[in-house]
C-alpha angles and dihedrals in degrees: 000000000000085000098053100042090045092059090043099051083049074049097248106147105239135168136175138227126232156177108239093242089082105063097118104034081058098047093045091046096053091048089051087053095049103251113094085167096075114130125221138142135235127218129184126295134268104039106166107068094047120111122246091257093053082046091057090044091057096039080055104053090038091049102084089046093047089058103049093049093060093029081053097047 
C-alpha cells in the first residue's frame, strides 16, 4: 500500500490486486496512510492453491476492472 500511495501522490496512476479478505485491512490501511482514495481491486479468496488455468480465469475476469481503476484515477 506504501508503494502504491507513493506513485499516486508523483502522480503516477497505480492500483493493487487483492484477495477479498482483505477489504478492511485495505481500507483501514489507506485511511491510516492518508489516502482513502487508493484504487485496487479485489478477487476472490483463496489464490494460492489455484492452478495456473484457474489464475488466468481470474486475471481475465479482473482485468476490465484493473484498467478502469487506474484508467479512473
Amino acid at each position: 500500500m506504501h508503494d502504491i500511495v507513493d506513485l499516486e501522490t508523483r502522480g503516477i496512476p497505480a492500483m493493487f490486486v487483492a484477495s477479498d479478505v482483505f477489504v478492511q485491512a485495505a481500507e483501514s490501511q489507506a485511511i491510516a496512510l492518508g489516502f482513502p482514495t487508493v484504487q485496487g481491486v479485489f478477487v476472490p479468496h483463496p489464490i494460492q492453491d489455484r492452478t495456473d488455468d484457474e489464475m488466468r480465469a481470474l486475471a481475465d475476469s479482473a482485468y476490465d476492472a484493473i484498467v478502469a481503476s487506474i484508467t479512473n484515477s
